[in-house]
N, C-alpha and C positions, 0 to 999 in steps of 0.2 A: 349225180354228176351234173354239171355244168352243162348249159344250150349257150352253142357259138353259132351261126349262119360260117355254112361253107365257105372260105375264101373272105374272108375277114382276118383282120389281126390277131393271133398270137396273144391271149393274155395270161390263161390259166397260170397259177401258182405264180403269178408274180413275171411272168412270160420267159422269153428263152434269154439268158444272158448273151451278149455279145452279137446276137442273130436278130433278121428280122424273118418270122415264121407266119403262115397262115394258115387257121383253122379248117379241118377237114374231120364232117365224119359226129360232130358233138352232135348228137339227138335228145330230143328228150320227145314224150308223148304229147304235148301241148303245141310242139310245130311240126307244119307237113316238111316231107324232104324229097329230094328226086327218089326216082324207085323204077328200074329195070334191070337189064342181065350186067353183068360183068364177066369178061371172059377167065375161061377157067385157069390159065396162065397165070393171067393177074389174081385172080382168090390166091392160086395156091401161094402167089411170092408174098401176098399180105400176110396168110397163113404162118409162113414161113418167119414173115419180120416178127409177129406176134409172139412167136414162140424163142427165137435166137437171137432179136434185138431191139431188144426195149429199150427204153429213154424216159426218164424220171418215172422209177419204181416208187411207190408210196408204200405205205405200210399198213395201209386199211385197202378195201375192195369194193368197188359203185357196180351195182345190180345194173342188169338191162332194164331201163327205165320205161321198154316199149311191151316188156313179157309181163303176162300177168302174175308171176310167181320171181321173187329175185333166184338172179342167175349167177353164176361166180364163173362157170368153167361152160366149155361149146366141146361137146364129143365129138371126136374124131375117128375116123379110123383105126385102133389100136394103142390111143391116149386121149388125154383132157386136154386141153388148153385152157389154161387159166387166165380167165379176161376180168379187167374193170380195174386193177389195179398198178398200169404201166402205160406208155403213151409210146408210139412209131414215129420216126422221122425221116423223110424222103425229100432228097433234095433233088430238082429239076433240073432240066438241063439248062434250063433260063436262070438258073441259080437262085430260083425261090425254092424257101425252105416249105414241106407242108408237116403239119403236127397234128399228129391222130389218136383220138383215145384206141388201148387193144382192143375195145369189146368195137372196132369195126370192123372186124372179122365176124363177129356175131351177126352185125348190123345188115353184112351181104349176106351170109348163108340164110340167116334167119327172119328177115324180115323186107328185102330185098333191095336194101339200099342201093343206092350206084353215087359214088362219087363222082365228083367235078372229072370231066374227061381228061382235065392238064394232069391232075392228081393220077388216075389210071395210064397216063403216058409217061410221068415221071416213074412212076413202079415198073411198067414195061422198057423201058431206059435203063433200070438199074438192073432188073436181071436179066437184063443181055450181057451186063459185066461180068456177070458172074462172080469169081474172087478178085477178080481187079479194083474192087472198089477200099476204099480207106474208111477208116472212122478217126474223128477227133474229138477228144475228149473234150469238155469246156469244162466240168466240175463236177463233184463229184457222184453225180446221179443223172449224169446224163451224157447223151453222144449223139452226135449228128453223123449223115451217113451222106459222105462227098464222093464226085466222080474223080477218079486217079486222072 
C-alpha cells in the first residue's frame, strides 16, 4: 500500500473524480504517524464505515504494512472484518472530503494510530446523523458520504 502524509491531496488510483479529497490514515513502516487514544464512539463508527461503506473496492488485498505477519482481516467480536482492500470516505462539515484506506480500523485497534482530529470530528458529525445522511454515486466503484 501507498504512504500519503495525513492531510495531503488525494492521489491514489488516479484520485477522486469530480472531488477534491484529503489523505488520511496511509501508513507504511518507514514513517512515524501520530499515535494516542481515540474515543470509542469514533472506533466503533469507523468500524462501522469499514464494514457497510466502502469506496473504491479493488480486487486484490494490501497486508498491514506495520505487522510483522500480512494481515487481510481485524477479528472482531463475532466476525472478521476484512481490511486492505477498500477505502472510507468522510466528508466534513467544512466540506473537505477525507479518504481512508479500511485497514485504518486496524491502524487504531492495533497499532494505535489517532488520526488528524478534523478527521475524528468529521466522523463524530456524521454519526450523529445517523440515517439522515445521503450517498452519491460518482462511478462505478465508488461513493462519497454527504450531509442531507
Amino acid at each position: 500500500m501507498p504512504y500519503f502524509p495525513d492531510l495531503t491531496p488525494y492521489e491514489f488510483l488516479g484520485g477522486d473524480p469530480g472531488a477534491s479529497s484529503l489523505n488520511i490514515g496511509w501508513l507504511d513502516k518507514e514513517h512515524t504517524f501520530n499515535q494516542g487514544p481515540v474515543e470509542q464512539d469514533i472506533c466503533k463508527r469507523i468500524r462501522q464505515m469499514c464494514l457497510f461503506e466502502l469506496a473504491r473496492q479493488t480486487r486484490g488485498f494490501h497486508g498491514c504494512p506495520l505487522c510483522l505477519q500480512p494481515l487481510f482481516g481485524t477479528p472482531v467480536p463475532g466476525e472478521t472484518v476484512l481490511l486492505g482492500s477498500a477505502e472510507i470516505r468522510v466528508k466534513g462539515a467544512s466540506g473537505i472530503m477525507y479518504a481512508a484506506p479500511n485497514l485504518i480500523y486496524h491502524y487504531i485497534t492495533e497499532h494505535a494510530y489517532q488520526p488528524p482530529a478534523e478527521f475524528m470530528e468529521a466522523v463524530r458529525e456524521f454519526a450523529s446523523l445517523g440515517s439522515g445522511a445521503s450517498r452519491l454515486w460518482c462511478c462505478a466503484n465508488c461513493y462519497f458520504v454527504f450531509f442531507c
